[in-house]
PDB file of N, CA, C and O in Angstrom:
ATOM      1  N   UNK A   1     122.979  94.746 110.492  1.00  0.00           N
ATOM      2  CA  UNK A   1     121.800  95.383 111.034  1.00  0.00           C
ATOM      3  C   UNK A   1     121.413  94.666 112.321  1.00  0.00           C
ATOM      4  O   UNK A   1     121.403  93.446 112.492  1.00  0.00           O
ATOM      5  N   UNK A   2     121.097  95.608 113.194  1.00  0.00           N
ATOM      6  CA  UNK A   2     120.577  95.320 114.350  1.00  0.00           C
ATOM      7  C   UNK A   2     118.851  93.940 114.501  1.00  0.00           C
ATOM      8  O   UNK A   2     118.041  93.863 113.577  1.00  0.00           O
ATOM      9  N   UNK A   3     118.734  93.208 115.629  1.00  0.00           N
ATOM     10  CA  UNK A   3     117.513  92.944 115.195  1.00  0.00           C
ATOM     11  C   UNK A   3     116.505  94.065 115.774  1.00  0.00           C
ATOM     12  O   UNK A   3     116.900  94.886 116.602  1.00  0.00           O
ATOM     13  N   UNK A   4     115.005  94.050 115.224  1.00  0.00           N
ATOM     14  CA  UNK A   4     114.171  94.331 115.317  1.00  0.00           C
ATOM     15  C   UNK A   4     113.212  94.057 115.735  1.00  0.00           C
ATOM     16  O   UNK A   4     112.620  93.546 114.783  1.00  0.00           O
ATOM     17  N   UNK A   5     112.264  94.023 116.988  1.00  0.00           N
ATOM     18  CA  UNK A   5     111.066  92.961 117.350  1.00  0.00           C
ATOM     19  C   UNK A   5     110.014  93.619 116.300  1.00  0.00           C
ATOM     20  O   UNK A   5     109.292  92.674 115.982  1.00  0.00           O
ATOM     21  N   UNK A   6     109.631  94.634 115.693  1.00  0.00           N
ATOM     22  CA  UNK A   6     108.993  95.355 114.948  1.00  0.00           C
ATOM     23  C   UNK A   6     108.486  94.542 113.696  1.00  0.00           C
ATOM     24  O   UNK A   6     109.453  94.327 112.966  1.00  0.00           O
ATOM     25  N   UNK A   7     107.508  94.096 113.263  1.00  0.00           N
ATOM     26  CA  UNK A   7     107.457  93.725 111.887  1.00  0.00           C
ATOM     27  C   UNK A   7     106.964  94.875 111.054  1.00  0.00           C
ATOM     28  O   UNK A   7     106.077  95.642 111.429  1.00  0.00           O
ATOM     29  N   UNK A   8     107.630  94.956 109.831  1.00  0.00           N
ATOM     30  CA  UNK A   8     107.329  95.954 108.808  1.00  0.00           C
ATOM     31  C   UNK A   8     106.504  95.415 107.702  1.00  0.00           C
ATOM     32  O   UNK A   8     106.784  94.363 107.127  1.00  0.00           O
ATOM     33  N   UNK A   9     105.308  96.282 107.368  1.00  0.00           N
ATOM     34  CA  UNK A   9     104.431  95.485 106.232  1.00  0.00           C
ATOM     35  C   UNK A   9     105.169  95.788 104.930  1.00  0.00           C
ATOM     36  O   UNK A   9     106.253  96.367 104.853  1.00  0.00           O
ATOM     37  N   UNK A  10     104.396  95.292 103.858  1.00  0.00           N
ATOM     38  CA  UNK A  10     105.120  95.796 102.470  1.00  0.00           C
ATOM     39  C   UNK A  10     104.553  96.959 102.098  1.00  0.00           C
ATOM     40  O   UNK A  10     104.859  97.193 100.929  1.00  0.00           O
ATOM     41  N   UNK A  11     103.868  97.793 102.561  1.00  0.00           N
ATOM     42  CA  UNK A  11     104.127  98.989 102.689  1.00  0.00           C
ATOM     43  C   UNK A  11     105.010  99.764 102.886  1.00  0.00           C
ATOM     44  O   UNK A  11     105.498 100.607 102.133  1.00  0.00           O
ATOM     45  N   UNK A  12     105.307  99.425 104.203  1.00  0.00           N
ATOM     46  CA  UNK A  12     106.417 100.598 104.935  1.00  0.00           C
ATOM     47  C   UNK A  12     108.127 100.189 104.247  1.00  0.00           C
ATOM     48  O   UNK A  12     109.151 100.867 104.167  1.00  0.00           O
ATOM     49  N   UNK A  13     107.769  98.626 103.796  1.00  0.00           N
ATOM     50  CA  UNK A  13     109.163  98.694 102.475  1.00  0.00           C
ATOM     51  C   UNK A  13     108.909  99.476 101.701  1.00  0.00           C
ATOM     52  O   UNK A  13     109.308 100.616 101.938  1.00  0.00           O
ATOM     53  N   UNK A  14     108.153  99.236 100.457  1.00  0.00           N
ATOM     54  CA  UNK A  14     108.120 100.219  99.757  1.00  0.00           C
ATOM     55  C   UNK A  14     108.330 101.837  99.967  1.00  0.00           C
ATOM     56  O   UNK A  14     108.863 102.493  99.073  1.00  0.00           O
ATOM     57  N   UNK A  15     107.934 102.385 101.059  1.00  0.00           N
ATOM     58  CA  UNK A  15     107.784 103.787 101.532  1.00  0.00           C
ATOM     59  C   UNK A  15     109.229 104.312 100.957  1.00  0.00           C
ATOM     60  O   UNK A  15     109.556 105.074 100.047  1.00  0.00           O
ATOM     61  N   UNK A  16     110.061 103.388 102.113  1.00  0.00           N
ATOM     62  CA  UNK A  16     111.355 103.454 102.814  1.00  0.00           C
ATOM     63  C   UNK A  16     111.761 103.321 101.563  1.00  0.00           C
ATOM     64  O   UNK A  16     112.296 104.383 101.244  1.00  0.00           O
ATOM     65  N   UNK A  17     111.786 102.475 100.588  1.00  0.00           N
ATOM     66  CA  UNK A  17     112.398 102.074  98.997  1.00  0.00           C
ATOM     67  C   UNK A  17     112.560 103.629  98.413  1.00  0.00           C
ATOM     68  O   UNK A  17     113.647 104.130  98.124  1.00  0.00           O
ATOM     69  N   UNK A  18     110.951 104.459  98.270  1.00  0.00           N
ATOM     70  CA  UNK A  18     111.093 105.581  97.838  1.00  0.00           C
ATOM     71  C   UNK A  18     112.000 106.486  98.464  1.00  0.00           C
ATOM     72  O   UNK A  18     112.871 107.152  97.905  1.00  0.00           O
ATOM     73  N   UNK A  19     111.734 106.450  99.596  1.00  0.00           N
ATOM     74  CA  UNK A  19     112.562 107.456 100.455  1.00  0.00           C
ATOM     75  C   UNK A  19     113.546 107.430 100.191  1.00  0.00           C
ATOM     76  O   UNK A  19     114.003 108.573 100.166  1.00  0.00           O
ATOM     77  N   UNK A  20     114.656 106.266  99.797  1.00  0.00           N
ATOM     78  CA  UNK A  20     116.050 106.113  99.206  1.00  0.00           C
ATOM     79  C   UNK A  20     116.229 106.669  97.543  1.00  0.00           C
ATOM     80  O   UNK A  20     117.180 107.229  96.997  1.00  0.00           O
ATOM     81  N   UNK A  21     114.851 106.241  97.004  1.00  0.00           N
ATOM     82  CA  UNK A  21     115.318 106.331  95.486  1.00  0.00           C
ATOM     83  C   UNK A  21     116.306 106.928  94.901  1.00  0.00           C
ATOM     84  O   UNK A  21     117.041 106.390  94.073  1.00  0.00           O
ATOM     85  N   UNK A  22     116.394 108.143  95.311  1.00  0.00           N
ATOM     86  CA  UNK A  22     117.672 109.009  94.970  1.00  0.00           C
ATOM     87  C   UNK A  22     118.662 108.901  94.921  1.00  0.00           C
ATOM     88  O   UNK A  22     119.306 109.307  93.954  1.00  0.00           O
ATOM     89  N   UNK A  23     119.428 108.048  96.395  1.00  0.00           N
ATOM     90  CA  UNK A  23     120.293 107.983  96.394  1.00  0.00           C
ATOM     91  C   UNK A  23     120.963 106.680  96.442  1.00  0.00           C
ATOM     92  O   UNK A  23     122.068 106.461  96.938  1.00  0.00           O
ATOM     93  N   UNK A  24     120.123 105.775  95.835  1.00  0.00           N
ATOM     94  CA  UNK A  24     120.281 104.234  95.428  1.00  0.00           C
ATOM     95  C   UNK A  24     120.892 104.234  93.894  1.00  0.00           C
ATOM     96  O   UNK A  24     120.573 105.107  93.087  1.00  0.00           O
ATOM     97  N   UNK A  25     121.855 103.102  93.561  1.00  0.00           N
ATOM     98  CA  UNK A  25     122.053 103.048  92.455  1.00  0.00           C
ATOM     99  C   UNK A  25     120.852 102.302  91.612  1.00  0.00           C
ATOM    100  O   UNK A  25     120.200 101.322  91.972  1.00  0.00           O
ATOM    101  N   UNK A  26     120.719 103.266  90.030  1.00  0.00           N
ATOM    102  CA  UNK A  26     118.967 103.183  89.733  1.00  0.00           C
ATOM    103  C   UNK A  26     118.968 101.462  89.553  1.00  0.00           C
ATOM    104  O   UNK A  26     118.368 100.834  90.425  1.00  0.00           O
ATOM    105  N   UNK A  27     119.479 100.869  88.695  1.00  0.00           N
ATOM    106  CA  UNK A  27     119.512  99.047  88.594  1.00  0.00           C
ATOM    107  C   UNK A  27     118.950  99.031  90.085  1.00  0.00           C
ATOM    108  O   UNK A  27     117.741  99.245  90.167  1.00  0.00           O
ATOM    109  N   UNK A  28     119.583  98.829  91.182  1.00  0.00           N
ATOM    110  CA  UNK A  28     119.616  98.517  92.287  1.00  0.00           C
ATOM    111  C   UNK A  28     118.222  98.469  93.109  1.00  0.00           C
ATOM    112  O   UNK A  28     117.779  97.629  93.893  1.00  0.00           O
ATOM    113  N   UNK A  29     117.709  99.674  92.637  1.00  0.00           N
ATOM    114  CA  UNK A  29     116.272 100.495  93.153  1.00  0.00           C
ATOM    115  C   UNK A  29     115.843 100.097  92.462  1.00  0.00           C
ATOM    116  O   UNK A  29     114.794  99.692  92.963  1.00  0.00           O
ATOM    117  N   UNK A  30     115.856  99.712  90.947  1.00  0.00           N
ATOM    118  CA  UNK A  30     114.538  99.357  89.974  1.00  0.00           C
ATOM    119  C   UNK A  30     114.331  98.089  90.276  1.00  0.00           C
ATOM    120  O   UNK A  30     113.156  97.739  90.172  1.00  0.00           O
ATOM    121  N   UNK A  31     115.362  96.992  90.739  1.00  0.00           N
ATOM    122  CA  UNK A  31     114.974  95.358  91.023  1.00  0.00           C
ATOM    123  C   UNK A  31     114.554  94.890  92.295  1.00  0.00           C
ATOM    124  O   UNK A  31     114.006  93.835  92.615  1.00  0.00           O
ATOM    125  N   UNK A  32     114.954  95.976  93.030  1.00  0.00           N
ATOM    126  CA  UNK A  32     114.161  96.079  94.505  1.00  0.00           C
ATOM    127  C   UNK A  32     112.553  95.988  94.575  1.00  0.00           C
ATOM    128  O   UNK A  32     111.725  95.127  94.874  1.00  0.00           O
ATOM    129  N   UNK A  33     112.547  97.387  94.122  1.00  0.00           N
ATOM    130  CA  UNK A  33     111.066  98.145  92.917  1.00  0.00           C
ATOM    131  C   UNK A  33     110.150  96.867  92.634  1.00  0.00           C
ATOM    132  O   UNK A  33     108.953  96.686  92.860  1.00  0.00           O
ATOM    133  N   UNK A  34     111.211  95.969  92.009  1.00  0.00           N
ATOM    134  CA  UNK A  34     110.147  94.934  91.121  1.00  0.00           C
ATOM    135  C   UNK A  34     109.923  93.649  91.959  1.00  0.00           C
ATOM    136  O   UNK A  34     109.146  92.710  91.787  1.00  0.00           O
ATOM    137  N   UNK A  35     110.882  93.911  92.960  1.00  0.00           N
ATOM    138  CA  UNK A  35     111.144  92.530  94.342  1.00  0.00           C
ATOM    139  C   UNK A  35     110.079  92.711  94.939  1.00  0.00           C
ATOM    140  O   UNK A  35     109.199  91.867  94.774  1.00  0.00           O
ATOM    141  N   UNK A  36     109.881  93.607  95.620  1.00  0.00           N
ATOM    142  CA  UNK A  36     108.837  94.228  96.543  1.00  0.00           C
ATOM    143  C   UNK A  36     107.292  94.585  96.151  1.00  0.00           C
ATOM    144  O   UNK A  36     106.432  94.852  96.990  1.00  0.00           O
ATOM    145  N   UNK A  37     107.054  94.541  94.564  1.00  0.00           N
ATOM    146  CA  UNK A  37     105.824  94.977  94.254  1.00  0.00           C
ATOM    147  C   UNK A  37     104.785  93.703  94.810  1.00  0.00           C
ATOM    148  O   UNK A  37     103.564  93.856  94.865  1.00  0.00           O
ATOM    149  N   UNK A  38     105.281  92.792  95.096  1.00  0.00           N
ATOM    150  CA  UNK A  38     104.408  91.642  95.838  1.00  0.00           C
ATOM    151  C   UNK A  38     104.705  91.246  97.140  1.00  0.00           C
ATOM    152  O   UNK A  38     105.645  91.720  97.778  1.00  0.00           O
ATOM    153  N   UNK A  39     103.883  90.332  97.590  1.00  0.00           N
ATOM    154  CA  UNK A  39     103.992  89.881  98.746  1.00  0.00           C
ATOM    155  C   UNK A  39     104.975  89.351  99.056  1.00  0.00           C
ATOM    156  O   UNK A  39     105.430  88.665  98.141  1.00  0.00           O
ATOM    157  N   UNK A  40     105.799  89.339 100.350  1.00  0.00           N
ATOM    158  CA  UNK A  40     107.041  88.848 100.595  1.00  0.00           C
ATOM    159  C   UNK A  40     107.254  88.235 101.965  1.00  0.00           C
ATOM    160  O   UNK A  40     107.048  88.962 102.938  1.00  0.00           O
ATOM    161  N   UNK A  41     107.692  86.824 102.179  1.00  0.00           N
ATOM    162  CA  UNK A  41     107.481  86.413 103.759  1.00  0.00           C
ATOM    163  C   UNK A  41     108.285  87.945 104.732  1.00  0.00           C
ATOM    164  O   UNK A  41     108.918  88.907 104.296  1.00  0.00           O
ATOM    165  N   UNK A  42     107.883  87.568 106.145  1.00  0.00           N
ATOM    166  CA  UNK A  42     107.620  88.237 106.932  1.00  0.00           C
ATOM    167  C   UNK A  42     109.186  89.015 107.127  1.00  0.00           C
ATOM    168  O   UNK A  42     109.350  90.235 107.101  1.00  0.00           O
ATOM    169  N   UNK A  43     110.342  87.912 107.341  1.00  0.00           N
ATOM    170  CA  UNK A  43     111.360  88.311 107.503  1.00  0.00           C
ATOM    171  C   UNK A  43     112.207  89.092 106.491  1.00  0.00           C
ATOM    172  O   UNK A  43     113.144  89.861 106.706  1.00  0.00           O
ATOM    173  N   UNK A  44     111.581  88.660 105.193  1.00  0.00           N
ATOM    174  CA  UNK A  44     112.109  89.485 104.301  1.00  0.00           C
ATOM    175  C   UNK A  44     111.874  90.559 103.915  1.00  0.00           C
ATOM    176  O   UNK A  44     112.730  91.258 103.372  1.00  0.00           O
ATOM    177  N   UNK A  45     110.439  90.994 104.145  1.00  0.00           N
ATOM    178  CA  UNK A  45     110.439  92.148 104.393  1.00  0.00           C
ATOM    179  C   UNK A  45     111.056  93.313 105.934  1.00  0.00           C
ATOM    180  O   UNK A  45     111.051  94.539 106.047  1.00  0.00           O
ATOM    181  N   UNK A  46     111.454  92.361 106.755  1.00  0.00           N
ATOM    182  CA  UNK A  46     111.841  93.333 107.924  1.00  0.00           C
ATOM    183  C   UNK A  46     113.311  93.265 107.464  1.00  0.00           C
ATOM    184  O   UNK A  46     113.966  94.226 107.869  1.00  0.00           O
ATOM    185  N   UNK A  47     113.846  92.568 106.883  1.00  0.00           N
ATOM    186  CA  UNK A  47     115.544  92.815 106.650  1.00  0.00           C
ATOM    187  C   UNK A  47     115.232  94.202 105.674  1.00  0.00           C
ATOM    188  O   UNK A  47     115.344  95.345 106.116  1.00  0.00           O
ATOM    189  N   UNK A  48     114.793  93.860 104.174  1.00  0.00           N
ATOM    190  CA  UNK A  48     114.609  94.731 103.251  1.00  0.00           C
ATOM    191  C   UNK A  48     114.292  96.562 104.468  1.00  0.00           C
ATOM    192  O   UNK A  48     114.775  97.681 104.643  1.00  0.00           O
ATOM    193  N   UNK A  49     113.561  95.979 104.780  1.00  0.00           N
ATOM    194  CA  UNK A  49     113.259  97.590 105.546  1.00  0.00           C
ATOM    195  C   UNK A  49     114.743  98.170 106.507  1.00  0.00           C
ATOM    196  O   UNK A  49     115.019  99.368 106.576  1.00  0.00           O
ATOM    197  N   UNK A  50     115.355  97.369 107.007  1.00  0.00           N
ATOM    198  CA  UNK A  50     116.334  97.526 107.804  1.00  0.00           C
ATOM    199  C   UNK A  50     117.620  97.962 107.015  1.00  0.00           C
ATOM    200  O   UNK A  50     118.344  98.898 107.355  1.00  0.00           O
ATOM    201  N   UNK A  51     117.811  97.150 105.904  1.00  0.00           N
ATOM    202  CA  UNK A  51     118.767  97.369 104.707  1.00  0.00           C
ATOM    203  C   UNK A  51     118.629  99.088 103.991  1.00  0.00           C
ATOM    204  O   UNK A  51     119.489  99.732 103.390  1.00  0.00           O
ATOM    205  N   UNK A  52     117.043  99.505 104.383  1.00  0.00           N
ATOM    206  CA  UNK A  52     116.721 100.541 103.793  1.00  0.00           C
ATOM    207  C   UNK A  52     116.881 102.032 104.429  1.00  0.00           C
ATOM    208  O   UNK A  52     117.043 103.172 103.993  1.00  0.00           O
ATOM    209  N   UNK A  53     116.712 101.229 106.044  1.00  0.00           N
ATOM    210  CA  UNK A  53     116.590 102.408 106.899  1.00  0.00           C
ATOM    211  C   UNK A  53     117.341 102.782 106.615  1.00  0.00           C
ATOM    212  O   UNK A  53     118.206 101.982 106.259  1.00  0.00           O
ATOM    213  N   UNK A  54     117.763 104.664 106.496  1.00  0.00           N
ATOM    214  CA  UNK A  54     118.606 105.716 106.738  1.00  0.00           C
ATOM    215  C   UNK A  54     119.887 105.434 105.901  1.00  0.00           C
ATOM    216  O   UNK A  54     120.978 105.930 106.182  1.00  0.00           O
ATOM    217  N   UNK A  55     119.680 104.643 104.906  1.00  0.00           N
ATOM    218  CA  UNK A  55     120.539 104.091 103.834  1.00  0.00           C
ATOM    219  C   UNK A  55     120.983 106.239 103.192  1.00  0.00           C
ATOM    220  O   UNK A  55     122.106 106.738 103.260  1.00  0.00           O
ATOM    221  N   UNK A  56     120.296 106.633 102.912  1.00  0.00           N
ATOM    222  CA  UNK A  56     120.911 107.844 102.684  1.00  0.00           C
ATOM    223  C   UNK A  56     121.808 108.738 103.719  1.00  0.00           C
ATOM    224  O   UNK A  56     122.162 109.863 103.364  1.00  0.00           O
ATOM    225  N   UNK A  57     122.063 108.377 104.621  1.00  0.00           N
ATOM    226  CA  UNK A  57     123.038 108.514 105.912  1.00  0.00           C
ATOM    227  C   UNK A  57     124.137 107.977 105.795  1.00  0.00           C
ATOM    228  O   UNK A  57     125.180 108.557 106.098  1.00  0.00           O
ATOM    229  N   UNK A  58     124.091 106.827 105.354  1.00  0.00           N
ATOM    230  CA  UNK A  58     125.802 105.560 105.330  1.00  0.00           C
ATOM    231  C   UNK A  58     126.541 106.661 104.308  1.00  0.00           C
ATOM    232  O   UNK A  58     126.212 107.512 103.480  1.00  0.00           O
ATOM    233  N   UNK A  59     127.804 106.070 104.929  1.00  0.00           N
ATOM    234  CA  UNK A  59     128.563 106.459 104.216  1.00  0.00           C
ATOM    235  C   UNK A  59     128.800 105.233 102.997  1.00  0.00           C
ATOM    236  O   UNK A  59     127.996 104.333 102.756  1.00  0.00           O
ATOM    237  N   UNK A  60     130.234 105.476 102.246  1.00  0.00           N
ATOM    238  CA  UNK A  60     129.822 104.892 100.907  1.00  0.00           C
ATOM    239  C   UNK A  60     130.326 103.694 101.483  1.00  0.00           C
ATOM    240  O   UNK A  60     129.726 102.749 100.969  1.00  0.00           O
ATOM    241  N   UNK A  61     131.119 103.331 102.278  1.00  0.00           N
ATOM    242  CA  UNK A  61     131.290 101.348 101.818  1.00  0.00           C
ATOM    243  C   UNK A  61     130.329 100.594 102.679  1.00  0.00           C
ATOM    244  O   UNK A  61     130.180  99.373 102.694  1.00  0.00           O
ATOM    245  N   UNK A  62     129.426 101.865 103.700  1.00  0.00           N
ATOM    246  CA  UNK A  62     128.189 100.641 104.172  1.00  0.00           C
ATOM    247  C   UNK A  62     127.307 101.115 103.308  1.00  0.00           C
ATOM    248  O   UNK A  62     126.213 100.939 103.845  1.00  0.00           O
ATOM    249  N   UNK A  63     127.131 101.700 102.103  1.00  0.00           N
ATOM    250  CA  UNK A  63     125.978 101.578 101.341  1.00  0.00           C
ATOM    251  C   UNK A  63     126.510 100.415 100.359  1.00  0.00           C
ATOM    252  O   UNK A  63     125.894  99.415  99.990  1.00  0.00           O
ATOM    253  N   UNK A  64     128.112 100.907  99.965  1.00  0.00           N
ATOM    254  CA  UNK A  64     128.350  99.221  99.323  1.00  0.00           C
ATOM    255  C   UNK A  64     127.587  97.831  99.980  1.00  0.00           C
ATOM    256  O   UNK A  64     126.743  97.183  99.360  1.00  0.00           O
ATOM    257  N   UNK A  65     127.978  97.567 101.121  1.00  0.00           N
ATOM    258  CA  UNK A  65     127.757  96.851 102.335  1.00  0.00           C
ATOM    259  C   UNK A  65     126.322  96.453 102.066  1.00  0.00           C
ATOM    260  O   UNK A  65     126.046  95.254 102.022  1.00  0.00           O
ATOM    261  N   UNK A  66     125.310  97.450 101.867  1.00  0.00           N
ATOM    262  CA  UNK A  66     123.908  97.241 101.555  1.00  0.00           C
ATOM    263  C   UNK A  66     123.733  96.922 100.890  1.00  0.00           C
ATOM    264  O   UNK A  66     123.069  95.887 100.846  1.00  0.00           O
ATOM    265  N   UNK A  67     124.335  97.753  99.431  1.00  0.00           N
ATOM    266  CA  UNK A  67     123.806  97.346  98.208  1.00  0.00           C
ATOM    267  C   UNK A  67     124.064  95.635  98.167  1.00  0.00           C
ATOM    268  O   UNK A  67     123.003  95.047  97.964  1.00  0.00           O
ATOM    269  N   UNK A  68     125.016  94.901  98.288  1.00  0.00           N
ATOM    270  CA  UNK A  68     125.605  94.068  98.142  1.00  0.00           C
ATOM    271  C   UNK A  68     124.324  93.080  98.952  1.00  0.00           C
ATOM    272  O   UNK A  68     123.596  92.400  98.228  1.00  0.00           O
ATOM    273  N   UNK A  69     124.123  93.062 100.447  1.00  0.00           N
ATOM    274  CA  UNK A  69     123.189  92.421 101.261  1.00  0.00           C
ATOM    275  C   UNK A  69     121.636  92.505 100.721  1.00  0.00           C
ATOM    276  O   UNK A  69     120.810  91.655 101.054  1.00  0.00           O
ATOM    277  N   UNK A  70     121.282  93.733  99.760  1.00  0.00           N
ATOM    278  CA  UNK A  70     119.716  94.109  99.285  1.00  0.00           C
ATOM    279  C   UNK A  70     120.017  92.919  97.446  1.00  0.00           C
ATOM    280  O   UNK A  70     119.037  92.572  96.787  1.00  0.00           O
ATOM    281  N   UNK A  71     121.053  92.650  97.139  1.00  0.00           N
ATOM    282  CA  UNK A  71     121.390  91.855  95.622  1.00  0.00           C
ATOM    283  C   UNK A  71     120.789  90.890  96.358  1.00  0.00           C
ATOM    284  O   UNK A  71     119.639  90.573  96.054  1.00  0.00           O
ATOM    285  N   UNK A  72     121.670  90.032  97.826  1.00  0.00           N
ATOM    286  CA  UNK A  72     121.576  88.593  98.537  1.00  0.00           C
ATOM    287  C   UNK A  72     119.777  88.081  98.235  1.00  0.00           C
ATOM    288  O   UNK A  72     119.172  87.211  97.609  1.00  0.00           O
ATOM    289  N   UNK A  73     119.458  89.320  99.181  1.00  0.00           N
ATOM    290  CA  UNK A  73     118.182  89.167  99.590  1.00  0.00           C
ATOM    291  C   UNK A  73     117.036  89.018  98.416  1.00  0.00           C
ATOM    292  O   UNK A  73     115.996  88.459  98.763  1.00  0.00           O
ATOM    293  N   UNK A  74     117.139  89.453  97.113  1.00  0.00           N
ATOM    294  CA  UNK A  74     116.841  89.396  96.290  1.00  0.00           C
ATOM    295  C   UNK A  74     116.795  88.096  95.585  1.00  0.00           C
ATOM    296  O   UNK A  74     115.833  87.382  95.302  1.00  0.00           O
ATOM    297  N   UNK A  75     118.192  87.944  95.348  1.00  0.00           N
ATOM    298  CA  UNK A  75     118.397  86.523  95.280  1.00  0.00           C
ATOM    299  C   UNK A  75     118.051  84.933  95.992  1.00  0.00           C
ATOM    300  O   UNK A  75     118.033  83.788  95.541  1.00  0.00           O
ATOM    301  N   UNK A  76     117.763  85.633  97.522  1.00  0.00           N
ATOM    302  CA  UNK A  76     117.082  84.881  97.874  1.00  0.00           C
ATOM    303  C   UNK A  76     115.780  84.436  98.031  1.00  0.00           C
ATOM    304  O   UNK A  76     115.427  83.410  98.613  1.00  0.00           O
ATOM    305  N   UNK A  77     115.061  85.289  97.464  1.00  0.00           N
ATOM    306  CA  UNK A  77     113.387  86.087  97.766  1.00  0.00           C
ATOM    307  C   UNK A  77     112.584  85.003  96.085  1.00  0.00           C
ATOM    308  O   UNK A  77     111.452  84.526  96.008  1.00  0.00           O
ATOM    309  N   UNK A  78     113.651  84.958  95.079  1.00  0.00           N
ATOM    310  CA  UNK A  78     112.934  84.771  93.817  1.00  0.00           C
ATOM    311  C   UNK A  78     112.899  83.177  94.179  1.00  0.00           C
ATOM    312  O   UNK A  78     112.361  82.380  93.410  1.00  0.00           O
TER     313      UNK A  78
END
């Protein structure tokens, strides 16, 4: 992902979270779901949003690609 000078609140994660739901694998979306229901430093929420953007657009091995980078971030967040 590109950078961003933009900061995204945990709002506009979440939004973007829904906006994918569908086409996220559900595990994937539900631990996100539960990542995001709180406050999250600044950068982690602008990756999370970036990871999210237009995620229903990728094709399948950069949604692999995501899914895989949205596990990291997770992992790094707890």
């Amino acid at each position: 992902m590109g950078s961003c000078p933009i900061d995204h609140s945990l709002d506009d994660v979440k939004q973007k979270l829904e906006d994918q739901k569908d086409v996220m694998p559900a595990a994937l979306y539900h631990d996100t779901a539960r990542f995001f229901h709180d406050e999250q430093p600044q950068s982690i929420l602008n990756e999370g949003f970036h990871l999210l953007k237009k995620y229903d657009l990728a094709g399948q091995e950069e949604k692999e690609n995501r899914n895989a980078a949205l596990q990291q971030l997770l992992q790094r967040g707890e």
